[in-house]
C-alpha positions in Angstrom: -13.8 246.0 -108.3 -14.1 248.5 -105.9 -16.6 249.1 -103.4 -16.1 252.3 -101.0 -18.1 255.1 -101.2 -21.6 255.9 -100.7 -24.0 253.3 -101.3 -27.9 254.1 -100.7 -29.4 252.6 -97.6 -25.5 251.9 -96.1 -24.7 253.4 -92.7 -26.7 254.7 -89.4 -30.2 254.9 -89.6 -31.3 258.8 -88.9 -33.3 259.2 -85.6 -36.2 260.0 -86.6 -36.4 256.6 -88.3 -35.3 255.2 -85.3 -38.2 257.3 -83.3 -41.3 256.2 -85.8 -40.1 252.5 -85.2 -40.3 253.3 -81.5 -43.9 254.5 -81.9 -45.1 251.8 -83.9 -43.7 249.2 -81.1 -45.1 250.6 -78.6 -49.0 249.8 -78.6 -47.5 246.4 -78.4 -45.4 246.7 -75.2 -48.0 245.8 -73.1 -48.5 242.3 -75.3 -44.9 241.3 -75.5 -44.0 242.0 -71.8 -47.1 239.5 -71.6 -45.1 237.0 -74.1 -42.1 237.4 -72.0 -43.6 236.6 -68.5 -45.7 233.5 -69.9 -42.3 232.4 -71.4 -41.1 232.6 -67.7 -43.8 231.3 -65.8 -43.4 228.1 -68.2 -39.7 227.7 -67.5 -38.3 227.8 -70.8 -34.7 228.6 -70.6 -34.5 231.1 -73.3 -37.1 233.6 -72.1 -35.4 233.5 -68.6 -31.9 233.9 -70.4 -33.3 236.8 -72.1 -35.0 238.3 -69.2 -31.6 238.1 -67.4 -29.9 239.8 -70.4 -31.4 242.8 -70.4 -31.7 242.7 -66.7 -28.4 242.3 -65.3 -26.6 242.7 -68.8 -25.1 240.1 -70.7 -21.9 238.5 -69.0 -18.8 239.0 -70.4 -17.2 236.2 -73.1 -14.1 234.4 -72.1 -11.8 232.5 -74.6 -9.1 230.2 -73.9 -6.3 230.7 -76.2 -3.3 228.2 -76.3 -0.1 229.3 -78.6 1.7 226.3 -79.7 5.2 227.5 -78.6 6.9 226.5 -82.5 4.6 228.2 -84.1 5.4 231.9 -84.7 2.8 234.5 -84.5 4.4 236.3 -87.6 6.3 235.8 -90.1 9.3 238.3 -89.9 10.9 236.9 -93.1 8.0 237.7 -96.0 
């Protein structure tokens, strides 16, 4: 069952898509900046987390990976 190729609505959206959502955001700029700051002002954590986001960019993700040292990381024999 194979599923490549073309499939209608699949992939990037084209940007004049991308420029109408734009315009019909932005008469409510003004209301969710307001959102945002009343988030703030009340101390909730996420709105700050968000405002810090988008501010100073999202910080990067570090894992801690431990290998056990018998365990291989391939297989070599299959």
């Amino acid at each position: 069952m194979s599923r490549g190729g073309k499939r209608e609505g699949s992939g990037r959206k084209s940007k004049a898509d991308e420029v109408q959502l734009i315009e019909k955001l932005g008469p409510l700029e003004n209301k969710a900046f307001k959102a945002l700051e009343e988030g703030i002002e009340s101390g909730d954590f996420k709105y700050v987390q968000l405002f810090y986001h988008y501010f100073a960019g999202k910080p990067r993700e570090t894992k801690d990976i431990n290998l056990a040292s018998e365990q291989p990381l391939f297989n070599l024999d299959e």
